[in-house]
N, C-alpha and C positions, 0 to 999 in steps of 0.2 A: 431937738427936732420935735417938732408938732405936727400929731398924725389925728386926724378924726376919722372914727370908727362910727357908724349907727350913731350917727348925730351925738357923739361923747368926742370932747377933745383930750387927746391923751398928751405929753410930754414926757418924749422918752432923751434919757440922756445919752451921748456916744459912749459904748461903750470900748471896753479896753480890744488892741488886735485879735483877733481869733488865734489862739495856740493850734497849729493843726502837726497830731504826730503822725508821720507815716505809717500809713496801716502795715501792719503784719502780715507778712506773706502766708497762706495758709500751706500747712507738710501735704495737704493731697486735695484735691479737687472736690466739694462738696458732691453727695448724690441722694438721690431718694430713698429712703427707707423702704423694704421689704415689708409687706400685710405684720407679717411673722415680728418681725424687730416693733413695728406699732406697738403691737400688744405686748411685747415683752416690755414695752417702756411703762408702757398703764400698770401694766400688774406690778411692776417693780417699786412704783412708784401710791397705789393702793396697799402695797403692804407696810410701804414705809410709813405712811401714814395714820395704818393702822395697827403698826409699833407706838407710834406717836402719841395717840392717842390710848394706849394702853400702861402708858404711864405718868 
């Protein structure tokens, strides 16, 4: 197949079927993080890194 883009002709070949797996059902309904949870994930995630960088 030949596709032009901004005046550039591309040639793209068919590629192979799409493999599609069924999503995974998630164990509980996603929700929004509490203020509190935010920042516990920064600082958890600021120390780790500055573990990290401490050695």
């Amino acid at each position: 197949m030949t596709v032009i883009v901004n005046e550039l002709e591309v040639t793209v070949a068919p590629a192979a079927p799409l493999q599609v797996a069924p999503a995974a059902k998630p164990e509980r309904e996603p929700r929004a993080l509490e203020p509190l949870e935010v920042l516990a994930l920064i600082a958890q995630r600021a120390e780790r890194d500055r573990r990290a960088r401490a050695h």
